[in-house]
PDB file as gemmi writes it, atoms N, CA and C in Angstrom:
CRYST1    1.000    1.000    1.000  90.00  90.00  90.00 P 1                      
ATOM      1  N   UNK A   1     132.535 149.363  94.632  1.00  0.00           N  
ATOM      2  CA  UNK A   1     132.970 147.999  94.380  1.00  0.00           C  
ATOM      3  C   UNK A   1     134.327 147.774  95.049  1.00  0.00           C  
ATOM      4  N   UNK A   2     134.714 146.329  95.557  1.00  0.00           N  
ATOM      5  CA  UNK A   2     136.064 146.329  96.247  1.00  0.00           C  
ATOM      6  C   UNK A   2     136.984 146.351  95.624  1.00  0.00           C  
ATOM      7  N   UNK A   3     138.127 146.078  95.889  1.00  0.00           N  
ATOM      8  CA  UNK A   3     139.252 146.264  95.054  1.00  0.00           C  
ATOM      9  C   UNK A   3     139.305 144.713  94.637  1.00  0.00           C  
ATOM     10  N   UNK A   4     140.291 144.442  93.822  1.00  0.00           N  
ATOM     11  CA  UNK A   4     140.324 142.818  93.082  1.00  0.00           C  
ATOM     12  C   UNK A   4     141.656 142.238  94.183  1.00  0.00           C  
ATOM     13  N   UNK A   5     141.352 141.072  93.952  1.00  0.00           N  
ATOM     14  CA  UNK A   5     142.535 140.788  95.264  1.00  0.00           C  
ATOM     15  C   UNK A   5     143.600 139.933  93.986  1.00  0.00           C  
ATOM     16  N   UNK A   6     144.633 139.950  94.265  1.00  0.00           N  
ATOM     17  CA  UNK A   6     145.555 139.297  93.376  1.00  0.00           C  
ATOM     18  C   UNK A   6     145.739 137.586  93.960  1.00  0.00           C  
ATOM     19  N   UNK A   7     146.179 136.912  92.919  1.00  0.00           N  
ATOM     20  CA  UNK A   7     145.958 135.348  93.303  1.00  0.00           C  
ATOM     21  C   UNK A   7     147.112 135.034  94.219  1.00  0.00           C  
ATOM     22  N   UNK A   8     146.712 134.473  95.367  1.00  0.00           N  
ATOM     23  CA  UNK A   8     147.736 133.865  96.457  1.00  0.00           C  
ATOM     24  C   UNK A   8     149.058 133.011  95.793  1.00  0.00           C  
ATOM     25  N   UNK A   9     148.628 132.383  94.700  1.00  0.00           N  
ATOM     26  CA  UNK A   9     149.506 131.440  94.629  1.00  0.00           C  
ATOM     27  C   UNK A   9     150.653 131.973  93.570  1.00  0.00           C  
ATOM     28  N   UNK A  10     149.913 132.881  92.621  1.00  0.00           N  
ATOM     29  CA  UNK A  10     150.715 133.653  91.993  1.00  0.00           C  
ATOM     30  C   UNK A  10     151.881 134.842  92.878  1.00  0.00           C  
ATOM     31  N   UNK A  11     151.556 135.502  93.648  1.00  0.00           N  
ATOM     32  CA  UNK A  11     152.208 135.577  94.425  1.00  0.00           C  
ATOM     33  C   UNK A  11     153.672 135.455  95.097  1.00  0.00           C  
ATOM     34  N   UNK A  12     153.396 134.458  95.381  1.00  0.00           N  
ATOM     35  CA  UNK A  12     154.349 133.217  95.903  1.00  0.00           C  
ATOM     36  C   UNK A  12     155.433 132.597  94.594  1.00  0.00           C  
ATOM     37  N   UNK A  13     154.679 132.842  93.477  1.00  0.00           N  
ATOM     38  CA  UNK A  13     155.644 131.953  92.776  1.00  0.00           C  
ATOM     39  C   UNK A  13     156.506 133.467  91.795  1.00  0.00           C  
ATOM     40  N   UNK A  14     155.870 134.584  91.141  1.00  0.00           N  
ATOM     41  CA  UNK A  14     156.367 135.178  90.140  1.00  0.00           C  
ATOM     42  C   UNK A  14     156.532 136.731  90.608  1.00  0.00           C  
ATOM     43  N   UNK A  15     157.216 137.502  90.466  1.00  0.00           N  
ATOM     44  CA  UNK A  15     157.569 138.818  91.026  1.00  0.00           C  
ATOM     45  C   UNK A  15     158.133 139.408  89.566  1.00  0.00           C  
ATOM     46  N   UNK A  16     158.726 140.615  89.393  1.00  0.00           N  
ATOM     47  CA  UNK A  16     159.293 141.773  88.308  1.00  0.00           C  
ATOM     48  C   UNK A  16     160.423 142.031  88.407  1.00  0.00           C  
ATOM     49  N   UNK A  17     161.151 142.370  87.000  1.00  0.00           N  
ATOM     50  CA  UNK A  17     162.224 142.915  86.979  1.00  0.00           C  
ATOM     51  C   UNK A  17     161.811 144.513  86.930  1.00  0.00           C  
ATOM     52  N   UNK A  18     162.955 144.802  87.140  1.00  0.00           N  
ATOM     53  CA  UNK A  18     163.408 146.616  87.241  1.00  0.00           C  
ATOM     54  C   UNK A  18     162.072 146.920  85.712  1.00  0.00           C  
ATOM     55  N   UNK A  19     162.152 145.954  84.579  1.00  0.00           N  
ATOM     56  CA  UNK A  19     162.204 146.978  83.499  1.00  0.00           C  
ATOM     57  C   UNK A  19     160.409 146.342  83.141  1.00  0.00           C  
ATOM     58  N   UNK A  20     160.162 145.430  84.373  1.00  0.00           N  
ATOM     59  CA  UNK A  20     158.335 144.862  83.997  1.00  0.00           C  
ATOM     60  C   UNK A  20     158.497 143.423  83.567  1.00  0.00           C  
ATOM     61  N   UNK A  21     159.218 143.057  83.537  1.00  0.00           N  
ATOM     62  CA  UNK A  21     159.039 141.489  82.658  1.00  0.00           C  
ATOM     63  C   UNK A  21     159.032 141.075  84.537  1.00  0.00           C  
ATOM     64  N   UNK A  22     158.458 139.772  84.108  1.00  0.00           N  
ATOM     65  CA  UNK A  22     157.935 138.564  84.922  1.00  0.00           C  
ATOM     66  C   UNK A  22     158.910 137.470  85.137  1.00  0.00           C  
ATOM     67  N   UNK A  23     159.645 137.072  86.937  1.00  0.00           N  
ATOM     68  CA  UNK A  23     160.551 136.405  86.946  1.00  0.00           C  
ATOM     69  C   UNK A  23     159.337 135.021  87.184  1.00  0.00           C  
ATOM     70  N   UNK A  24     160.376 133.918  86.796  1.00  0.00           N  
ATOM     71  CA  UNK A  24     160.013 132.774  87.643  1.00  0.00           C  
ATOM     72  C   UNK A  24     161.444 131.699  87.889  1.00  0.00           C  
ATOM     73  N   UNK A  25     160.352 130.826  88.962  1.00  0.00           N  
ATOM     74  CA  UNK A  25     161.807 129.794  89.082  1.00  0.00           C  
ATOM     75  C   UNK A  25     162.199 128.663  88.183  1.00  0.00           C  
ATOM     76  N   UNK A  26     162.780 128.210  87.896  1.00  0.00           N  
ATOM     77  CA  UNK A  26     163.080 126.656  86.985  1.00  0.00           C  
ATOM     78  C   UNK A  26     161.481 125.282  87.997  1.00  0.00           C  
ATOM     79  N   UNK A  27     161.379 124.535  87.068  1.00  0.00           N  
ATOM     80  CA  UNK A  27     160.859 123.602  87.815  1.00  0.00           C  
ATOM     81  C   UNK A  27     161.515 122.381  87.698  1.00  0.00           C  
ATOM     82  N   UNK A  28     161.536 121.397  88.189  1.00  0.00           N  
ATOM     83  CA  UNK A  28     162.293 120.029  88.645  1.00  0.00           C  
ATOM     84  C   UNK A  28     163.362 120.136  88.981  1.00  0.00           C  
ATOM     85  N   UNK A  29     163.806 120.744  89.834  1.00  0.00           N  
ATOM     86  CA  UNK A  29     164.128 121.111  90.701  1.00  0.00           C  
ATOM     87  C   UNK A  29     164.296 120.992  92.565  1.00  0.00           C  
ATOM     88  N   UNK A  30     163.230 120.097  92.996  1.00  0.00           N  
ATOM     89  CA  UNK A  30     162.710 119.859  94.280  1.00  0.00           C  
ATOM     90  C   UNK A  30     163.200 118.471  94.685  1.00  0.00           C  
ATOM     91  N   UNK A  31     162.915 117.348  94.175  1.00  0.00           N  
ATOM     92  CA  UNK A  31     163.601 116.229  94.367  1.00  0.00           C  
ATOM     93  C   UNK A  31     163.720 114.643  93.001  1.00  0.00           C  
ATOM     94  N   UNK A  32     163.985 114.006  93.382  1.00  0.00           N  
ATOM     95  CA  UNK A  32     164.895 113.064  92.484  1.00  0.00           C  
ATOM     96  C   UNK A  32     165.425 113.902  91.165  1.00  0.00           C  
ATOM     97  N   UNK A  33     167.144 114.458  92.276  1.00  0.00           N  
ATOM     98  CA  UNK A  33     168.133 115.050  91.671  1.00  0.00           C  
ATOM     99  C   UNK A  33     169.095 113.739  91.660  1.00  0.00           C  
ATOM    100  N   UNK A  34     169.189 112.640  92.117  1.00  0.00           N  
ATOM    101  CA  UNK A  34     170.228 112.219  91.930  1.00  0.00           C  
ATOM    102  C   UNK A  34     170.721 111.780  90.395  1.00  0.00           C  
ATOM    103  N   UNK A  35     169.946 111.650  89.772  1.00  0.00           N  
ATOM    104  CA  UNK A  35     169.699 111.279  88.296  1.00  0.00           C  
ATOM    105  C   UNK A  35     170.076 112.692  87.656  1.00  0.00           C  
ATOM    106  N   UNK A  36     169.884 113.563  88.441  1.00  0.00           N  
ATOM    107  CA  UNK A  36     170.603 114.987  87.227  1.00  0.00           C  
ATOM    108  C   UNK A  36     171.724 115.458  87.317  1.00  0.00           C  
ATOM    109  N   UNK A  37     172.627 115.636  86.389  1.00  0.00           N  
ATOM    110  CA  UNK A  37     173.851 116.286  86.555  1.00  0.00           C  
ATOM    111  C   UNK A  37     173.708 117.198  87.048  1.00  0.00           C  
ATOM    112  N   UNK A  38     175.095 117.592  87.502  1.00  0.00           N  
ATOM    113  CA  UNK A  38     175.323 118.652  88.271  1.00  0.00           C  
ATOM    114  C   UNK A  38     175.371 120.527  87.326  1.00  0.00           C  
ATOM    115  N   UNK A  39     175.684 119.674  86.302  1.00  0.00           N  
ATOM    116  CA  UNK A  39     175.647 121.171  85.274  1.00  0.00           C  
ATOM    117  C   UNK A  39     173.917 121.385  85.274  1.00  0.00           C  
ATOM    118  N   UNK A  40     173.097 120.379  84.496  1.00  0.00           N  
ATOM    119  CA  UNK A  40     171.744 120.916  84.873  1.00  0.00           C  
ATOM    120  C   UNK A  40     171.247 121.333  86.069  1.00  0.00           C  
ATOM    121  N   UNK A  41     171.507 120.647  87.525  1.00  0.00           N  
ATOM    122  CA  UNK A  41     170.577 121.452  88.507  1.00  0.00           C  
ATOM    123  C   UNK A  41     171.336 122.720  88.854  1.00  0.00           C  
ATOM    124  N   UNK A  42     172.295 122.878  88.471  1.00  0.00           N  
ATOM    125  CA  UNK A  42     173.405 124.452  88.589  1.00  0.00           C  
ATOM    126  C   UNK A  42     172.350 125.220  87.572  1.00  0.00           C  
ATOM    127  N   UNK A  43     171.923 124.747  86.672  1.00  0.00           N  
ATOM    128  CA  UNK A  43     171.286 125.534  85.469  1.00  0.00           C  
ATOM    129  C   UNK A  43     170.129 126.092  86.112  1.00  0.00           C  
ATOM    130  N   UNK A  44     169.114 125.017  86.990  1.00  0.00           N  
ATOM    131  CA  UNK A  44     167.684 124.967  87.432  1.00  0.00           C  
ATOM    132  C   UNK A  44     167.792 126.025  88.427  1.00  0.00           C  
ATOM    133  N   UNK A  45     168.544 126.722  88.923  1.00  0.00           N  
ATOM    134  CA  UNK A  45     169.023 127.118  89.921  1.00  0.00           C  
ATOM    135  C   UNK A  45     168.402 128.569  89.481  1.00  0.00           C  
ATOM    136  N   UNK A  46     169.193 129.103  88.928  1.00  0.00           N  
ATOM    137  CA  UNK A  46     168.636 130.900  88.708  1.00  0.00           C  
ATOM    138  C   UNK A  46     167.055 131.223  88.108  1.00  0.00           C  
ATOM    139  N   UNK A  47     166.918 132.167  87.833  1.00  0.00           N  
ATOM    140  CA  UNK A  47     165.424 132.800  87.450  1.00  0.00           C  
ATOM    141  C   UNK A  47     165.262 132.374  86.097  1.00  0.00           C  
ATOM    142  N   UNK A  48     164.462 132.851  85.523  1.00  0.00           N  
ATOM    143  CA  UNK A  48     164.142 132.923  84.069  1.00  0.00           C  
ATOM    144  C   UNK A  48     162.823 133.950  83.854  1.00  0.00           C  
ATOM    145  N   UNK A  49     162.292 134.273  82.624  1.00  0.00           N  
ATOM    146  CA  UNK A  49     161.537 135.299  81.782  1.00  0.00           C  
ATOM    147  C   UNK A  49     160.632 134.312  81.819  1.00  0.00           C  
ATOM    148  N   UNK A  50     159.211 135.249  82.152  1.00  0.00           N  
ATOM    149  CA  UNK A  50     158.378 134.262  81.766  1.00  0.00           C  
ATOM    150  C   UNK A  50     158.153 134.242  80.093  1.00  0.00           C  
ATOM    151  N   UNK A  51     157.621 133.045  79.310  1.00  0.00           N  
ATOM    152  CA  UNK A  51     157.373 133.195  78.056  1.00  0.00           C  
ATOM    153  C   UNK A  51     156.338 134.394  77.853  1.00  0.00           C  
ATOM    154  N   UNK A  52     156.455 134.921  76.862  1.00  0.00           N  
ATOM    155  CA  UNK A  52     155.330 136.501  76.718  1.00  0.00           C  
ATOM    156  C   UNK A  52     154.190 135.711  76.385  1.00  0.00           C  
ATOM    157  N   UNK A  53     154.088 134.197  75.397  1.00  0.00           N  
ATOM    158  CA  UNK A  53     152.633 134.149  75.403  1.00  0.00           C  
ATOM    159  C   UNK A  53     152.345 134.037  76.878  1.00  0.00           C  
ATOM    160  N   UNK A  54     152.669 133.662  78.032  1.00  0.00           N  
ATOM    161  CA  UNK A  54     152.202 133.946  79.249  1.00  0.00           C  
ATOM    162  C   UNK A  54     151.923 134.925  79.977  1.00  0.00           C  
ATOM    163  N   UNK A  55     152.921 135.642  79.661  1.00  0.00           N  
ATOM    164  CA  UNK A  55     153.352 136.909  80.568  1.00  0.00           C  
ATOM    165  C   UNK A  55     151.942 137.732  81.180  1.00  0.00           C  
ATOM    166  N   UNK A  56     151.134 137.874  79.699  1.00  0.00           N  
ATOM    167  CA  UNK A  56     149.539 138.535  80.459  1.00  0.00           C  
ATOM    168  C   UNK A  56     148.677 138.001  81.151  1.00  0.00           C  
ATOM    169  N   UNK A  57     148.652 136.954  81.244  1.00  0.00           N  
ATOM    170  CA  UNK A  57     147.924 135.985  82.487  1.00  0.00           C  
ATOM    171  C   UNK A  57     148.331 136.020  83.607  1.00  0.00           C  
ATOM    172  N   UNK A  58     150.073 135.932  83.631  1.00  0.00           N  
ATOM    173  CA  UNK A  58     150.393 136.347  85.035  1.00  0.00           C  
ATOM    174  C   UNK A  58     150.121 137.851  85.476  1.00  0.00           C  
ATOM    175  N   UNK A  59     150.541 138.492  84.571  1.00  0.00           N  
ATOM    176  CA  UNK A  59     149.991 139.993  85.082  1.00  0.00           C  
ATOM    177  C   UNK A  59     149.018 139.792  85.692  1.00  0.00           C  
ATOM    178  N   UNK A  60     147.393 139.664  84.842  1.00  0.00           N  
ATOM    179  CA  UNK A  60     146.434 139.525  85.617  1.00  0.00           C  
ATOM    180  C   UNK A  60     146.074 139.119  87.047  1.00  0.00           C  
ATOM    181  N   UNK A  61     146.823 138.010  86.794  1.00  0.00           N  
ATOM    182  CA  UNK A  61     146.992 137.049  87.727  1.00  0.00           C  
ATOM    183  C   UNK A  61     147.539 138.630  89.543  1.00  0.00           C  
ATOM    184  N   UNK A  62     148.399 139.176  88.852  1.00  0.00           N  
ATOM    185  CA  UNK A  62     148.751 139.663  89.873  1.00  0.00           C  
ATOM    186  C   UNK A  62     148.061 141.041  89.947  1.00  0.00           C  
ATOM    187  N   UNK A  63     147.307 141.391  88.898  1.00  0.00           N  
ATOM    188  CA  UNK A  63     146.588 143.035  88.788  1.00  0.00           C  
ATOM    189  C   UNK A  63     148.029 143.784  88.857  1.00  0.00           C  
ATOM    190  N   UNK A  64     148.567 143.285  87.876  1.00  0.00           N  
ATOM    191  CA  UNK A  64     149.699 144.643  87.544  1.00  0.00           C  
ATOM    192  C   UNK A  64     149.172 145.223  85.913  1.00  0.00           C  
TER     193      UNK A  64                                                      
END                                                                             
C-alpha cells in the first residue's frame, strides 16, 4: 500500500514546536487594517498554539 500523503494546504499553513505542539498564524491579518489599531495588528503578528481540541486533526492532517 502507498504511503499517505499529508494535506497541501495544511502544510503551508501549520508546522511544530521543539516540544510537538502545533504553530499557527493569527488570521485578519491580510487586509482592511486601516480600521485596526496598531497594538492589535502588532498582536496578529506572532504565532500562536493551536487549540488542543484541534491539535489532532491537524496532526492528521499532517501524518505526524
Amino acid at each position: 500500500m502507498p504511503k499517505m500523503k499529508s494535506k497541501s494546504s495544511a502544510k503551508k499553513r501549520f508546522s511544530f514546536t521543539g516540544t510537538g505542539l502545533v504553530k499557527r498564524k493569527h488570521a485578519f491579518k491580510s487586509h482592511i487594517l486601516t480600521k485596526k489599531s496598531n497594538k492589535r495588528k502588532r498582536n496578529l503578528t506572532y504565532f500562536t498554539i493551536v487549540d488542543s481540541a484541534d491539535a489532532a486533526n491537524v496532526k492528521k492532517m499532517l501524518l505526524k
